[in-house]
C-alpha positions in Angstrom: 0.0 0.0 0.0 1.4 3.3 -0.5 2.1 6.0 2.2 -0.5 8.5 2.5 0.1 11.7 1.7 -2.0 13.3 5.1 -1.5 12.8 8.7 -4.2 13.3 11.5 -4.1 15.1 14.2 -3.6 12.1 16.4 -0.3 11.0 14.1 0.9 14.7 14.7 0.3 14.3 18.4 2.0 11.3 18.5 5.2 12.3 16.4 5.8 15.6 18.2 4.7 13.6 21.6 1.9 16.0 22.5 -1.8 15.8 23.0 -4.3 15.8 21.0 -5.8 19.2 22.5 -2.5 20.7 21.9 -1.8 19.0 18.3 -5.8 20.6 17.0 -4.3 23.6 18.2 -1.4 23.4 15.7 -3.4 22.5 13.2 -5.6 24.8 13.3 -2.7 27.6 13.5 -2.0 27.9 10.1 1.5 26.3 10.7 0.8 23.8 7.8 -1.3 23.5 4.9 -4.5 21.6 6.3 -7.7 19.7 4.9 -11.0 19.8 6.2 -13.1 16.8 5.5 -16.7 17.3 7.6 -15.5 17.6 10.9 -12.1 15.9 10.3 -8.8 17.5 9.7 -6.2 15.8 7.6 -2.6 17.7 7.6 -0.3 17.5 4.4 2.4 15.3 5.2 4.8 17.6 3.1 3.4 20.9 4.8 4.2 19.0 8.2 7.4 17.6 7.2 8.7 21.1 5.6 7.3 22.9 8.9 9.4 20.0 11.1 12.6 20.8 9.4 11.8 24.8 9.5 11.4 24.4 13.4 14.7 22.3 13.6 12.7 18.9 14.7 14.5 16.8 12.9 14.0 13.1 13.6 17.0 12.5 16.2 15.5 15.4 18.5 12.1 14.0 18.1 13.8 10.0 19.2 15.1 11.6 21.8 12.0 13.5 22.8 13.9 17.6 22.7 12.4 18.4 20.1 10.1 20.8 22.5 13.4 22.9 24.0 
């Protein structure tokens, strides 16, 4: 199957280790380019991506869990 190009807001929370009160919050920032479907959000996994890299959260401060200092 191939990847998907979207993440929810739970796969957010759960890469950048936050909840999910605090990822809808992101999401609905502007931060990254999002997608409304009804009452669900899909963000673009190239939007987040680009935005992780911006921020400096690359993957081996999000392993180690600094990606929030």
């Amino acid at each position: 199957m191939p990847q998907s190009r979207t993440y929810t807001v739970n796969d957010i929370a759960a890469i950048l280790g936050i909840g999910r009160a605090s990822a809808y919050k992101l999401a609905n920032s502007g931060a990254f380019k999002t997608i409304r479907i009804g009452n669900m959000i899909r963000i673009s996994r190239k939007s987040f991506e680009d935005w992780l890299k911006a921020e400096g959260l690359d993957d081996e401060r999000l392993k180690r869990g600094t990606y929030l200092t």
